[in-house]
DSSP file (Angstrom, degrees, kcal/mol; ACC not computed):
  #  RESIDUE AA STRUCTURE BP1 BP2  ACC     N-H-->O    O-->H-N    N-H-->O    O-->H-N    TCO  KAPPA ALPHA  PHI   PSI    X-CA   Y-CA   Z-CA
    1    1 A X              0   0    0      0, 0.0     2,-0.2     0, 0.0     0, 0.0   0.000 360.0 360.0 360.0 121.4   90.4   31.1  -44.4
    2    2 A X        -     0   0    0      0, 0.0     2,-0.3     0, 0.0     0, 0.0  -0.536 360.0-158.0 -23.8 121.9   91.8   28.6  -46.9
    3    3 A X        -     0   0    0     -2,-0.2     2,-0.2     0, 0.0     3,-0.0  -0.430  18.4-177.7  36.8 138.3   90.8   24.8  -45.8
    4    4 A X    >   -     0   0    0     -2,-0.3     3,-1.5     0, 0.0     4,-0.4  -0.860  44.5 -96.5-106.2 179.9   93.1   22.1  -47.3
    5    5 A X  G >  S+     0   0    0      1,-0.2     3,-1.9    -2,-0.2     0, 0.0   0.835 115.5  75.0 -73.1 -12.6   93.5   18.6  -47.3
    6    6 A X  G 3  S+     0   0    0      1,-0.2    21,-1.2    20,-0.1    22,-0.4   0.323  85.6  77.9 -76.1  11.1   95.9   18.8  -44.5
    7    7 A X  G <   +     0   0    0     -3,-1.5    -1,-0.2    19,-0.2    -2,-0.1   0.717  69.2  95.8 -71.7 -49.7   92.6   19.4  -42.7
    8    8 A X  S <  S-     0   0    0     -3,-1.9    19,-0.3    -4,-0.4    17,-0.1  -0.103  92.0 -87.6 -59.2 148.2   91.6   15.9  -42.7
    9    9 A X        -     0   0    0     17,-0.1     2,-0.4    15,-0.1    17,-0.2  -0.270  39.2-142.9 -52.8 128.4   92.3   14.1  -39.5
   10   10 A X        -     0   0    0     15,-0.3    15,-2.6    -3,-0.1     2,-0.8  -0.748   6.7-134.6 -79.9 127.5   95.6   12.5  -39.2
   11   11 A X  E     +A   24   0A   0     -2,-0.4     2,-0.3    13,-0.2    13,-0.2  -0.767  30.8 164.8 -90.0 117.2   96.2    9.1  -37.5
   12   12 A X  E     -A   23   0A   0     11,-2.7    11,-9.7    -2,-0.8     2,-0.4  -0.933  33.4-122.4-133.6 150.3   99.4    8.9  -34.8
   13   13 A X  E     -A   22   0A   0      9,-0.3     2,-0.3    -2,-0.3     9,-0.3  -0.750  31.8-172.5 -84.7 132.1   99.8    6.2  -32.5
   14   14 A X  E     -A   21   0A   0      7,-8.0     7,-1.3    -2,-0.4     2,-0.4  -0.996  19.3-128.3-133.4 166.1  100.1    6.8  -28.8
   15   15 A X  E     -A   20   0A   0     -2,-0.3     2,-0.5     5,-0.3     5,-0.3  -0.792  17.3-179.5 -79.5 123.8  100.9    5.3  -25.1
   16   16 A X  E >  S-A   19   0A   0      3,-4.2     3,-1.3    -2,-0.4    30,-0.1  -0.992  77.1 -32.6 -96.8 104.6   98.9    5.7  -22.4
   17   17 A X  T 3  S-     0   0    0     -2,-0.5     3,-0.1     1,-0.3    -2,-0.0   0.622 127.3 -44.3  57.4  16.8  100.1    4.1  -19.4
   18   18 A X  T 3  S+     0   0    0      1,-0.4     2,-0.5     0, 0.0    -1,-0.3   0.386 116.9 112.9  93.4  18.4  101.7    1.2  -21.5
   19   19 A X  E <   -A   16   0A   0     -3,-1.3    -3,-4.2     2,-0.0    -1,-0.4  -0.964  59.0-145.2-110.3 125.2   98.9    0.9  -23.5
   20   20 A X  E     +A   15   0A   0     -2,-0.5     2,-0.3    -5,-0.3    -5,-0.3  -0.593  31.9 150.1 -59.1 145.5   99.1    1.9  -27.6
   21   21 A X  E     -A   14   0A   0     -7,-1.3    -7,-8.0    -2,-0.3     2,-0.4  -0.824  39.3-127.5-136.6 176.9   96.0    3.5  -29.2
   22   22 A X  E     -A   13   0A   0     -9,-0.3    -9,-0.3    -2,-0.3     2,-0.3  -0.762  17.5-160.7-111.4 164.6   96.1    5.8  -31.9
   23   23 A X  E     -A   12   0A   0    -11,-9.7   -11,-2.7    -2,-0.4     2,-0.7  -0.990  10.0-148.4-141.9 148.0   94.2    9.3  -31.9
   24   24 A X  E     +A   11   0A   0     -2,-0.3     2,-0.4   -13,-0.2   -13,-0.2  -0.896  30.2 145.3-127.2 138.2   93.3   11.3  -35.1
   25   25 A X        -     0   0    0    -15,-2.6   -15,-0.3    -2,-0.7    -2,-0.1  -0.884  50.5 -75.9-179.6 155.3   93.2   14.6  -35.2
   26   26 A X     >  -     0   0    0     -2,-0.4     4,-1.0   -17,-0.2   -19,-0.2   0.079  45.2-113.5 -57.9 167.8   94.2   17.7  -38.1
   27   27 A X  H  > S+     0   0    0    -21,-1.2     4,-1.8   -19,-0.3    -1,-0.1   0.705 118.4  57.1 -77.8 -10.2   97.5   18.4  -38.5
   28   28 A X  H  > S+     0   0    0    -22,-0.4     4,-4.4     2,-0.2     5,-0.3   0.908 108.0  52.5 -74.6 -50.2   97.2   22.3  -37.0
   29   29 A X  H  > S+     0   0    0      2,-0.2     4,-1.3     1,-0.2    -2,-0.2   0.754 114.4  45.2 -69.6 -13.0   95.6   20.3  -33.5
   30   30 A X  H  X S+     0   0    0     -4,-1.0     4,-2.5     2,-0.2     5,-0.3   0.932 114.9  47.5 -83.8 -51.1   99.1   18.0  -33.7
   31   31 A X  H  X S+     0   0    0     -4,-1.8     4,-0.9     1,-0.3    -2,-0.2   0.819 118.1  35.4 -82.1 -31.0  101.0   20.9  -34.3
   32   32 A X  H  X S+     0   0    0     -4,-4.4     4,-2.2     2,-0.2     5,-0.4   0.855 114.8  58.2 -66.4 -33.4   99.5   23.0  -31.5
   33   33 A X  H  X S+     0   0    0     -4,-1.3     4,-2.6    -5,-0.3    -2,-0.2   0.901 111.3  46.4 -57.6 -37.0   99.2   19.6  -29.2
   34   34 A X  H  < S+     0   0    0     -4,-2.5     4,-0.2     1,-0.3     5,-0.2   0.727 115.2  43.7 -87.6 -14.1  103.4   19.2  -29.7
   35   35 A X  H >X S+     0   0    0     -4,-0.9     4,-2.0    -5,-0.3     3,-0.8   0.874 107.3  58.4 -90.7 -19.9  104.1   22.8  -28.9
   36   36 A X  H 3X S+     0   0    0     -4,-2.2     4,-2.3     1,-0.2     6,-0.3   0.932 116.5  37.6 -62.7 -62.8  101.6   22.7  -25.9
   37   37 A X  H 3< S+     0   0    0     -4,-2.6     5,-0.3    -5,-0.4    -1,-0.2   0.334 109.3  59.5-102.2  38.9  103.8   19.8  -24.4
   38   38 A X  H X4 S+     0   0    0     -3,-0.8     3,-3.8    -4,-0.2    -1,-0.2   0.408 107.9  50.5 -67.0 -82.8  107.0   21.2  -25.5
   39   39 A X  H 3< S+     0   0    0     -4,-2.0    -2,-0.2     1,-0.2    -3,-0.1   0.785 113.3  41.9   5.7 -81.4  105.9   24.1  -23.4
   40   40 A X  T 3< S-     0   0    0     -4,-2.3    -1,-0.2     2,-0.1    -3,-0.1  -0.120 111.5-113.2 -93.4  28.7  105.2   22.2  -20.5
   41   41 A X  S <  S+     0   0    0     -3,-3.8     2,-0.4     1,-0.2    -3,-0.2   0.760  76.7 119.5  55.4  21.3  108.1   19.9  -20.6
   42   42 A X        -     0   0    0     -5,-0.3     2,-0.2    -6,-0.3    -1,-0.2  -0.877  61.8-120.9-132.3 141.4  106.2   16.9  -21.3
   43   43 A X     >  -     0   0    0     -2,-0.4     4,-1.1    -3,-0.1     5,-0.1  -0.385  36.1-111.2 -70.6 166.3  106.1   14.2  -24.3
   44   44 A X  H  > S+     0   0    0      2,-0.2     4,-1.7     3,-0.2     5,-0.1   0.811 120.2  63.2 -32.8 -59.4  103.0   13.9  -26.0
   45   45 A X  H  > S+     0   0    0      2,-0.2     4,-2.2     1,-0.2    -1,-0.1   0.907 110.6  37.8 -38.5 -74.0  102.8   10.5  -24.5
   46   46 A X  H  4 S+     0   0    0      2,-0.2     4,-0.2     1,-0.2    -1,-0.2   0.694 121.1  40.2 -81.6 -19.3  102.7   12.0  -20.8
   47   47 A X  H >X S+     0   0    0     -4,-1.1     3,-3.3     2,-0.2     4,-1.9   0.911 109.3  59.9 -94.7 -53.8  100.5   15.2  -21.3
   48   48 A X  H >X S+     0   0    0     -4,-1.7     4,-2.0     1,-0.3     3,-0.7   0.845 112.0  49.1 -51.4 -62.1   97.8   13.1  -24.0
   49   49 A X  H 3X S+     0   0    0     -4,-2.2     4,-0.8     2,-0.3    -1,-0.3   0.667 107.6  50.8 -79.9   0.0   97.4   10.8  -20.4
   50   50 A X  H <> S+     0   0    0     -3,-3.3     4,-0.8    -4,-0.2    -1,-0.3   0.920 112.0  45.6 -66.9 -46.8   96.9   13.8  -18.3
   51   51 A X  H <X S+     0   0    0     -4,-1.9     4,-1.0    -3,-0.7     3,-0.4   0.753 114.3  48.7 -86.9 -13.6   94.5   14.7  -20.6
   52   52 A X  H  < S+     0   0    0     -4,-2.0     4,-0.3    -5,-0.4    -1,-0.3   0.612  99.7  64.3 -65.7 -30.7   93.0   11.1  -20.6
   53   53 A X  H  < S+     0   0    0     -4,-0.8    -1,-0.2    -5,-0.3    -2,-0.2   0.821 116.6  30.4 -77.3 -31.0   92.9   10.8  -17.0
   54   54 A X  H  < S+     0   0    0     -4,-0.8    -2,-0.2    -3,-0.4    -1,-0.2   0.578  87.2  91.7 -91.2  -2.5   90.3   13.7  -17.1
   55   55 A X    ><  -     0   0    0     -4,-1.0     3,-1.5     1,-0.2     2,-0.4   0.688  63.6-175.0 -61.5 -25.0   88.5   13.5  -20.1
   56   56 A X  T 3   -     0   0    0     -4,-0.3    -1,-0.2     1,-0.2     7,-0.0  -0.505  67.5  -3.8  59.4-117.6   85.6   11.2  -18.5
   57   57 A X  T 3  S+     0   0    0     -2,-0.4    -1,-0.2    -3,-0.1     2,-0.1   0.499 109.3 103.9-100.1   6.6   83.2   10.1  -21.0
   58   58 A X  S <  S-     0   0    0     -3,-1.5     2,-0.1     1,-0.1    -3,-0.0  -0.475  78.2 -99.4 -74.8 158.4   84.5   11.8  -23.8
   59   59 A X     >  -     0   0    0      1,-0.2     4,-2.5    -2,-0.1     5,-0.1  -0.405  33.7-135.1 -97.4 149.8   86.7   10.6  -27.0
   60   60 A X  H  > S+     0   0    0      1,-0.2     4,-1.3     2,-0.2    -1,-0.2   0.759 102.2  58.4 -87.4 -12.1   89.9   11.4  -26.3
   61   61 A X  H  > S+     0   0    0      2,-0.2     4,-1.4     1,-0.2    -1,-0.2   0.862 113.3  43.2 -73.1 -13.9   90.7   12.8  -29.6
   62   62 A X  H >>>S+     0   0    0      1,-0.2     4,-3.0     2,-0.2     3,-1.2   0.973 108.6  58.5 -70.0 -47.5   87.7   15.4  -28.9
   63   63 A X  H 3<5S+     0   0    0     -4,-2.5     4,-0.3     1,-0.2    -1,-0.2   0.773 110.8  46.6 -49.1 -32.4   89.1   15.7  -25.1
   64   64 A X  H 3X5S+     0   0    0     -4,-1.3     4,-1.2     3,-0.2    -1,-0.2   0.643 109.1  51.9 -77.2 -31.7   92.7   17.0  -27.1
   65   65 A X  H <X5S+     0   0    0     -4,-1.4     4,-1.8    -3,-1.2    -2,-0.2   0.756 111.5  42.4 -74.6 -54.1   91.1   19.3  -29.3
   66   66 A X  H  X5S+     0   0    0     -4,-3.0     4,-2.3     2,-0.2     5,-0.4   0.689 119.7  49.5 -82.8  -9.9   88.9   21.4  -26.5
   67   67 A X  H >><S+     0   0    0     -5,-0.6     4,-1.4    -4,-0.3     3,-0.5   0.972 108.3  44.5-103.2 -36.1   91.9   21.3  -24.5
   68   68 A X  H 3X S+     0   0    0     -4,-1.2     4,-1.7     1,-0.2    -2,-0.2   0.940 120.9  51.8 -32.2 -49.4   94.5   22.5  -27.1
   69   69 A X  H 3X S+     0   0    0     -4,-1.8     4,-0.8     1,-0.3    -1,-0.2   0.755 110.2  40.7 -41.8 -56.7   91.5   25.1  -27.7
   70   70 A X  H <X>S+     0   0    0     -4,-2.3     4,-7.5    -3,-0.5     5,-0.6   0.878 113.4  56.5 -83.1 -26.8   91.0   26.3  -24.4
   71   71 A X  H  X5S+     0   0    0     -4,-1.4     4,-0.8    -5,-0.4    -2,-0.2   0.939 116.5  42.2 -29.7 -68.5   95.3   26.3  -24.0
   72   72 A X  H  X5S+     0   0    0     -4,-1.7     4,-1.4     1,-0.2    -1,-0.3   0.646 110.0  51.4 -76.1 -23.2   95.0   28.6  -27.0
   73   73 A X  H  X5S+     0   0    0     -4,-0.8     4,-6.7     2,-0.2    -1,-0.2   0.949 111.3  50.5 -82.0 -58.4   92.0   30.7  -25.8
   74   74 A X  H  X5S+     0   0    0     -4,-7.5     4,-1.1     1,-0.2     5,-0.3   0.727 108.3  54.3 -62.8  -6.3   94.0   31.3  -22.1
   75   75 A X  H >X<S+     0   0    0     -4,-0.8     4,-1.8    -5,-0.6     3,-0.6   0.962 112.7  44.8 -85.2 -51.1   97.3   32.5  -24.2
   76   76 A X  H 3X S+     0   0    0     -4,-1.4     4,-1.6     1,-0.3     5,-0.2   0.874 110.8  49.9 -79.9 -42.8   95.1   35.0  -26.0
   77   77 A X  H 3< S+     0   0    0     -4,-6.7    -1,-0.3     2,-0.2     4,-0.2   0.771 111.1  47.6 -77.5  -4.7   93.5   36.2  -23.2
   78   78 A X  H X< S+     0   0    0     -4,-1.1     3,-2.4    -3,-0.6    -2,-0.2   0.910 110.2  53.7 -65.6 -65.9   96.7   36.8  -21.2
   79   79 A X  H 3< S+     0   0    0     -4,-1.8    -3,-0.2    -5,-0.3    -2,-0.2   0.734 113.8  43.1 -35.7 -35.0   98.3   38.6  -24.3
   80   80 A X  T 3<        0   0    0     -4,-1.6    -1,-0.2    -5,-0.2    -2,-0.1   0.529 360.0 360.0 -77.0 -15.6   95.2   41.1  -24.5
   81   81 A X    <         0   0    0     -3,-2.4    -2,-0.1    -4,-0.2    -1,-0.1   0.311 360.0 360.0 -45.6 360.0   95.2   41.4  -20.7
């Protein structure tokens, strides 16, 4: 698999509960994060604090990453089902 610079982490701002921060994370984990809450009817804004309301003591860009992951893991194992 090919690597590129479009690998390095990207920085976007977002709101949480009326609060900005920004989360970085590669531009394939953006692009999977905006079709995941396309999907589900949801902004970015409102599923990124879903996933913030459970992440616990984890960073939330990591918390965005295993849940795109696992998102992508249960689509593949339905599709092989």
């Amino acid at each position: 698999m090919n690597v590129s610079v479009s690998a390095r982490p990207v920085k976007h701002s977002l709101t949480l509960r009326g609060h900005r921060t920004s989360v970085s994370l590669e531009d394939a984990f953006w692009q999977a994060f905006r079709s995941l809450a396309v999907r589900r009817n949801l902004t970015i804004n409102a599923l990124a604090a879903q996933i913030d309301a459970d992440r616990g003591d984890v960073g939330l860009a990591s918390a965005i990453r295993v849940y795109v992951l696992r998102d992508l893991q249960a689509a593949s194992v339905q599709s092989n089902g």
